[in-house]
PARO-358413 format. One line per 5 residues: their letters; for each residue x, y, z of C-alpha. Coordinates in Angstrom, 1 decimal. Example, Ala and Ser with C-alpha at 12.3 -4.5 7.8 and 13.67 -1.06 7.14 Angstrom:
// residues 2
as> 12.3/-4.5/7.8  13.7/-1.1/7.1 .
This chain:
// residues 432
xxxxx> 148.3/73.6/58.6  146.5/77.4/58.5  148.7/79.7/56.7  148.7/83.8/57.1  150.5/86.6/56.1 .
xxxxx> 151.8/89.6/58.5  151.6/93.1/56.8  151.8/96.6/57.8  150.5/99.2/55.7  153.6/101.3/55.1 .
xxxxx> 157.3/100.9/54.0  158.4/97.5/56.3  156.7/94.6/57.6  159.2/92.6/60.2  162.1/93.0/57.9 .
xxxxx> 163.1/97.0/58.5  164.8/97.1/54.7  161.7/96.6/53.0  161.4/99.3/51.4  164.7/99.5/50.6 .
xxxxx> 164.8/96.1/48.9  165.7/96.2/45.0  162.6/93.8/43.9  160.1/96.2/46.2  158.2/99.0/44.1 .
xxxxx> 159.4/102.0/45.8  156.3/104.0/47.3  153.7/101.3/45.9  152.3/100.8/49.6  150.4/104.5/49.0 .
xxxxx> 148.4/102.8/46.3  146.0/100.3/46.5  147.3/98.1/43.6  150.0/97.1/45.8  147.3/95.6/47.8 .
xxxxx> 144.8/94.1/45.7  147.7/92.2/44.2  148.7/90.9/47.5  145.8/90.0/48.8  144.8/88.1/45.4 .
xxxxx> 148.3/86.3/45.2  147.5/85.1/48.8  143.8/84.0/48.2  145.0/81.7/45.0  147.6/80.2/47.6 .
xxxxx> 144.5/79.8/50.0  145.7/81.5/52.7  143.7/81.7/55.8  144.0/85.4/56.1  146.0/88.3/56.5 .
xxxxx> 146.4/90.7/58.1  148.0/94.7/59.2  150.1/95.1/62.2  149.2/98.8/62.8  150.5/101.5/65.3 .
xxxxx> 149.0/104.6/65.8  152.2/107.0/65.9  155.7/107.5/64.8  158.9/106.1/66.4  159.8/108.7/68.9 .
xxxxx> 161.9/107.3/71.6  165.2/107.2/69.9  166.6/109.9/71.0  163.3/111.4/72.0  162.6/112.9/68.4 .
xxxxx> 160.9/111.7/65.4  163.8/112.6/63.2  165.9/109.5/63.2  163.4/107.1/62.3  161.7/108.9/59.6 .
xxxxx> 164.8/109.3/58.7  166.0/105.7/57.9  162.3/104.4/57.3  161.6/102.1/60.6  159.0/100.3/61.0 .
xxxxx> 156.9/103.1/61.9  158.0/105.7/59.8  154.2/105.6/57.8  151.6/103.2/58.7  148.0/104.1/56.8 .
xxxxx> 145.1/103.1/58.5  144.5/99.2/57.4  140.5/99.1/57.9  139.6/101.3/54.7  142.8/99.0/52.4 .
xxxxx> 140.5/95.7/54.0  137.2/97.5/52.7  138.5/97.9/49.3  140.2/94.9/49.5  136.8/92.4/50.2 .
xxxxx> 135.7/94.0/47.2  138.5/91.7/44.7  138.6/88.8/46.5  135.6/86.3/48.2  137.7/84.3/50.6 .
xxxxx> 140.5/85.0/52.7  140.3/86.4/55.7  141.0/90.3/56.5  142.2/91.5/59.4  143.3/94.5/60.7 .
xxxxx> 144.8/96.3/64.4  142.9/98.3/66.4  143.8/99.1/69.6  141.8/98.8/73.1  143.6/101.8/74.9 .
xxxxx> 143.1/104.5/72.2  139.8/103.2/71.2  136.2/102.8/72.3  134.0/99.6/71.7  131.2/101.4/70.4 .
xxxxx> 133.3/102.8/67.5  135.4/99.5/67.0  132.2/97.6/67.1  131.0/99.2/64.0  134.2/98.9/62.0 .
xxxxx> 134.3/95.3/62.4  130.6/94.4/61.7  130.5/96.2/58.8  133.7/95.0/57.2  132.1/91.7/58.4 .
xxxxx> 129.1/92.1/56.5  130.8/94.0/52.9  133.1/91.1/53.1  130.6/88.2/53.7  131.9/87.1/56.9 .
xxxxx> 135.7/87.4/56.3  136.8/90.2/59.1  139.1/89.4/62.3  140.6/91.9/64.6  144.1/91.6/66.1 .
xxxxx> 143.6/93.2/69.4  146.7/95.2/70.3  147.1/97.2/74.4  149.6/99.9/72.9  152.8/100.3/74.5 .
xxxxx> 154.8/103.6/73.6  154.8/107.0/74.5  154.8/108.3/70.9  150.8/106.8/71.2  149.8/108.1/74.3 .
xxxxx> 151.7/111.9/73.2  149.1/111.4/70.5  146.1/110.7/72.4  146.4/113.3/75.7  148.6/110.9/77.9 .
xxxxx> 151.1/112.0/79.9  152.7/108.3/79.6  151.5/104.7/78.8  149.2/103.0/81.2  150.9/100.3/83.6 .
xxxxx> 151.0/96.5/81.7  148.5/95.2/83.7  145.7/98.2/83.3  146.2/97.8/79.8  145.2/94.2/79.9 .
xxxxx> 142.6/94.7/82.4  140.8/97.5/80.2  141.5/95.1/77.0  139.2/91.9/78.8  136.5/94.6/79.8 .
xxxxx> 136.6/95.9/76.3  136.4/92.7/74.5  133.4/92.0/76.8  132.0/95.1/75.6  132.6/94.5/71.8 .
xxxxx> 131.0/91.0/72.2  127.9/92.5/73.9  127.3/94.4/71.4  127.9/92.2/68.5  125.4/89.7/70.4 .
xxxxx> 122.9/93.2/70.5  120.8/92.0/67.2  119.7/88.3/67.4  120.4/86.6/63.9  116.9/86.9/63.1 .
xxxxx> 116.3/90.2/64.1  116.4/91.9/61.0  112.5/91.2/59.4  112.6/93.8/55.5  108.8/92.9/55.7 .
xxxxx> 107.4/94.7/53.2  104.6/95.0/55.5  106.3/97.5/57.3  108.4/95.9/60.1  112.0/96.8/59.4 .
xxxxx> 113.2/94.5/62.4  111.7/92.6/65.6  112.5/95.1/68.7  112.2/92.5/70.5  114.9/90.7/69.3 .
xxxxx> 117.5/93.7/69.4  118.2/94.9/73.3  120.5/97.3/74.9  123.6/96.4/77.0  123.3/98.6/79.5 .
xxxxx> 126.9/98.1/80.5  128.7/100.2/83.4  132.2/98.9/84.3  135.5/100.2/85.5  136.6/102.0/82.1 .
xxxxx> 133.4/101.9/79.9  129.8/103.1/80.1  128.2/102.0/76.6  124.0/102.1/77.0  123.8/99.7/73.1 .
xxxxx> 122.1/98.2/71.2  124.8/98.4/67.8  123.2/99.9/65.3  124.3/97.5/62.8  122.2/93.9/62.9 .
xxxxx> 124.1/90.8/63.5  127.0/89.9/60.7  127.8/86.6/58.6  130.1/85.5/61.4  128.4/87.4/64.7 .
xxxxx> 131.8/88.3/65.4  135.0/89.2/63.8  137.5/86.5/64.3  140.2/87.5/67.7  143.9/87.8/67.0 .
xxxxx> 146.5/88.5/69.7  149.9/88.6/70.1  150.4/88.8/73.9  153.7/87.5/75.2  154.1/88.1/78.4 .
xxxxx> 152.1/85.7/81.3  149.3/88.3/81.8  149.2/88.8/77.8  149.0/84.8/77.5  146.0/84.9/79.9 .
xxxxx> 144.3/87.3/77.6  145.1/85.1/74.7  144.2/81.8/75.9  140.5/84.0/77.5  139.8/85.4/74.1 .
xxxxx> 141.6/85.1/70.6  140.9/82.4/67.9  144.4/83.2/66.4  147.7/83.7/68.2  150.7/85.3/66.7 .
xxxxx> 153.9/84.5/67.7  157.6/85.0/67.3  160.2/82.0/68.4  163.5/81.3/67.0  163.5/78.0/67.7 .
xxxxx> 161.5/74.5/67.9  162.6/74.3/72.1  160.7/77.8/72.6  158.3/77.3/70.2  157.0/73.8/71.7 .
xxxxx> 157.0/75.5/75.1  154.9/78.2/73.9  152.7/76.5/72.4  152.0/73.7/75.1  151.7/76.9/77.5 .
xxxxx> 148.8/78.6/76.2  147.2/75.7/74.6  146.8/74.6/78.8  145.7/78.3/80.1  142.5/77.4/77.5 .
xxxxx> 140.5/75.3/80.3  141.0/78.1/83.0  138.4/80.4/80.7  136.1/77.4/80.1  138.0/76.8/76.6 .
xxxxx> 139.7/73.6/74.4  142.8/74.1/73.4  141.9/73.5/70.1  140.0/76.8/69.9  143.3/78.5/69.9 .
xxxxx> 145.0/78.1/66.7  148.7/79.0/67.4  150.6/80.4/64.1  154.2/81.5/64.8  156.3/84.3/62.7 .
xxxxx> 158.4/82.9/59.7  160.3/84.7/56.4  161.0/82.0/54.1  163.5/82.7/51.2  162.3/80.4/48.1 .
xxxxx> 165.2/79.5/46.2  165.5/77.2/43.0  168.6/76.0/45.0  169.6/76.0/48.5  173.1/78.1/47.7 .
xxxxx> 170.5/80.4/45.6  167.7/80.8/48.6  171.1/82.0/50.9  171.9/84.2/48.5  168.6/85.9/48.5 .
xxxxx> 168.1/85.6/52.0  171.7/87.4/52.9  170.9/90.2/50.0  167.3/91.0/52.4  169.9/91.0/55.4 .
xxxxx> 172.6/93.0/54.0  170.2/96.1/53.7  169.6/95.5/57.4  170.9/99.1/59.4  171.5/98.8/63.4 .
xxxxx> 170.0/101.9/63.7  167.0/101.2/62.0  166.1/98.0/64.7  167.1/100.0/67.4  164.5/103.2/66.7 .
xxxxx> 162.3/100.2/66.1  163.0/98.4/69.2  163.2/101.8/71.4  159.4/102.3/70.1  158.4/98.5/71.0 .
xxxxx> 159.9/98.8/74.5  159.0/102.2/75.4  162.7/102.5/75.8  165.2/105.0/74.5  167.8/102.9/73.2 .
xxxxx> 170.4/106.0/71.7  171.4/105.7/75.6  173.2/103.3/75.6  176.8/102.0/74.5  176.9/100.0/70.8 .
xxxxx> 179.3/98.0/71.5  178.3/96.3/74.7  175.8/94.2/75.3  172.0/95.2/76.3  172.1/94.1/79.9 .
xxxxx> 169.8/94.4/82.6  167.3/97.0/81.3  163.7/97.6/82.2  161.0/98.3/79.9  157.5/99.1/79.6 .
xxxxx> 156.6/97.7/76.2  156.4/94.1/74.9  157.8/92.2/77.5  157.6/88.8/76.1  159.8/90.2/73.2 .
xxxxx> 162.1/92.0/74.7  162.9/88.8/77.0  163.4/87.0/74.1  165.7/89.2/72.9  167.7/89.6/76.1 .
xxxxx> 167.9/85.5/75.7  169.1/85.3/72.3  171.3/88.3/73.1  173.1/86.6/75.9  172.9/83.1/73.8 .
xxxxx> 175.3/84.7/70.7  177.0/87.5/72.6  175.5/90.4/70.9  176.2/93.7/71.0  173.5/96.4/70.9 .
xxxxx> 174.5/97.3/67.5  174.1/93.4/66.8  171.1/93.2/68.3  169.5/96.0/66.6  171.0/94.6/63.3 .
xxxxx> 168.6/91.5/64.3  165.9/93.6/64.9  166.4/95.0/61.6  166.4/91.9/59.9  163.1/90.9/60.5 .
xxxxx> 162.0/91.8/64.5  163.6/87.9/65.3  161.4/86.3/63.0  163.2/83.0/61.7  164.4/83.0/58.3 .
xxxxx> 163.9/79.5/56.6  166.1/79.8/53.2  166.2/76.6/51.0  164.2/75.4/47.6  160.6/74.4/48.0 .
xxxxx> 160.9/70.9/49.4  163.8/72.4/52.4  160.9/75.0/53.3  157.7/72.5/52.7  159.7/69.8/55.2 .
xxxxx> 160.6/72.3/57.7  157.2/73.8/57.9  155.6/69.9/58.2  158.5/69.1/60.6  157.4/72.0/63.0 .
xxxxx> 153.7/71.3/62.8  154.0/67.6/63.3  156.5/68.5/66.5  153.9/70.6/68.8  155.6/73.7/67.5 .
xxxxx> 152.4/75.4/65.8  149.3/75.1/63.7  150.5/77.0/61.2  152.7/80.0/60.2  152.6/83.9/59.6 .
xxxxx> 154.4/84.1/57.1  156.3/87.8/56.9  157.3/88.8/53.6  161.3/90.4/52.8  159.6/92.8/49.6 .
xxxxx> 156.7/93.7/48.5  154.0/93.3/46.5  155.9/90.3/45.3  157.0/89.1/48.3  155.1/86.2/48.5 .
xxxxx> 154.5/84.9/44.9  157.1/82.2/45.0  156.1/80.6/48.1  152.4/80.5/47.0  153.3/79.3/43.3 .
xxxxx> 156.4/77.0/44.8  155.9/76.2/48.3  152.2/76.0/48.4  151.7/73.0/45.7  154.2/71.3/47.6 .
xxxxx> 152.4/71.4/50.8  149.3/70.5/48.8  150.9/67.3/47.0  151.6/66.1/51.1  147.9/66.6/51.8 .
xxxxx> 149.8/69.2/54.7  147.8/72.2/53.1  143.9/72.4/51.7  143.7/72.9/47.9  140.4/75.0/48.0 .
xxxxx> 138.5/76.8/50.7  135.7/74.4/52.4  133.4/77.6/53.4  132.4/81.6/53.2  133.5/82.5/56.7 .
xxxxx> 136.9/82.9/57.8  136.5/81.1/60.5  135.1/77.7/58.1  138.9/77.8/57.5  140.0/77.7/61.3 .
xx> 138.5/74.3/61.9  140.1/70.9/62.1 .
């Protein structure tokens, strides 16, 4: 099975109460220590990757005002920028994967083109980019838009983008770069431009970086939705997902392991990791005890500014104590669906549902000793659920240590899990 980690360079992850956690170091994710130490516990449990979920403003939609989530530290209350953290990071460790958010409505390909292939090359062909569309107004308040572009512009700008990115990455031919001491720095011939003019981007090329260890940085997406699926199963390597549940997460997975072929693709070119926060107990009874500790610190009102930011959607509207009901929204779609499902399944409340939220943004929790988590992993893997898991941690910088010193040899004794990288690049560790 492949194995990441989800992270967000700030004070939660999916679990709201991060920061808030007794065993978190309070304020540690302004320093880079936090990091390195993270990113080296996961590279001795040979992780895949990791990688920042990013946004590019604060929550705002609750109650149309910044206060309350800075206020009660949501999700978005401080995200720093993940790129530079990857940068330093490539510099202590030599093989997991880095990745980091950028998104295709507030950037531009030319810039984004750079970042990657140069955290490509410092890292020696480690970098992958989880492509994001942006969905609140707090973003497009922060970039000169009076509101968020329609779901489906979003996506189409996103595909002309990625073509874009790749054009340019493609720009320098692998042997392009010469250093003859002659005098012949590289072959022009061999380096073109890409002349490309399109509905929402003119970009002339070549990059002025030659071609990196990978050619391009490994694709990540998250998209839910049908049209977001479509993008997916067109262009990422990696899919994230959250599904509570092995029913949703087999139908997810045989859906956009079958939209592959419509973009010329195999399924297994797609490797499909869903969202999971495992509590690693030396018991089972000890593992719930952990787990409802993380959930205890879980405030309503800290989902709901969450999920009011997510679905572009101010959720202070609306009653507490009555269920969500039929309400529109702009943002994630495929989420908020889920939601609405689960909702309607348990007979939440708002304030229930935003204590979910809180908990971990409906990422299932898997609580049990190393063996419980180790056989439920296997048993979702060996079911058509996934190919692997994102794992999302419930503190920090030592949220994951017990999985990767408990659950990790585990998986490794059952041959379920390598025991050393078999290449450089990250994507060596992507194949079969």
């Amino acid at each position: 099975m492949h194995l990441a980690a989800f992270l967000i360079a700030g004070n939660a992850a999916h679990s709201q109460a991060l920061w808030r956690h007794p065993a978190s170091r309070p304020g540690g994710f302004l320093a880079l220590d936090y990091y390195r130490h993270i990113a080296r516990t996961l590279e001795r449990g040979k992780f895949d990757l990791l990688f920042f979920a990013d946004r590019l403003a604060v929550s705002t939609r609750y109650g149309d005002s910044h206060r309350h989530g800075i206020a009660v530290g949501d999700q978005d209350a401080t995200r720093l920028d993940p790129l530079p953290i990857l940068g330093a990071l490539a510099a202590v460790t030599e093989r997991i994967g880095l990745g980091a958010t950028r998104s295709t409505t507030y950037s531009q390909p030319y810039s984004l083109a750079r970042e990657f292939a140069t955290l490509d090359h410092l890292s020696g062909g480690r970098a992958a980019w989880n492509v994001v569309t942006s969905v609140n107004q707090g973003e497009a308040d922060n970039f000169g838009l009076k509101e968020t572009l329609p779901h489906d512009v979003r996506y189409d700008r996103a595909d002309e983008f990625l073509d874009v990115a790749h054009q340019l990455w493609r720009s320098w031919q692998p042997d392009a770069l010469r250093l003859d001491a002659a005098g012949t720095y590289a072959d022009a011939d061999k380096v073109a431009a890409i002349d490309h003019q399109g509905a929402h981007f003119s970009v002339r090329g070549p990059l002025n970086i030659p071609a990196t260890p990978q050619g391009s940085p490994v694709i990540i997406q998250a998209g839910s939705s049908d049209r977001g699926q479509d993008f997916a199963a067109r262009w990422a390597e990696v899919v994230f997902n959250i599904q509570p549940d092995l029913a949703r997460l087999q139908r997810f997975y045989g859906d956009l392991k079958g939209r592959a072929g419509k973009f010329g693709r195999q399924a297994d070119d797609i490797k499909i990791l869903s969202a999971v926060m495992p509590f690693v107990g030396q018991s089972r009874q000890h593992a719930e005890e952990l787990r409802a500790q993380a959930n205890e610190l879980a405030d309503p009102l800290v989902g709901l500014s969450t999920l009011s930011s997510h679905m572009n959607v101010d959720f202070s509207a609306f009653p507490l104590d009555a269920p969500i009901g039929d309400v529109q929204v702009s943002g994630i779609q495929g989420l908020f669906k889920l939601l609405k499902e689960i909702s309607a399944e348990r007979r939440l409340t708002l304030a229930d549902a935003g204590r979910l939220y809180a908990q971990g943004v409906l990422t299932p929790q898997i609580a049990g000793t190393a063996v419980d988590i180790a056989d439920w992993l296997q048993d979702i893997v060996a079911q058509g659920g996934a190919d692997g898991f994102v794992l999302s941690p419930s503190h920090l910088p030592h949220g994951f240590d017990d999985f990767v010193d408990q659950v990790v040899p585990e998986l490794q004794r059952r041959g379920a899990f390598r025991k050393e990288y078999r290449g450089l690049h990250l994507r060596d560790h992507l194949r079969p």
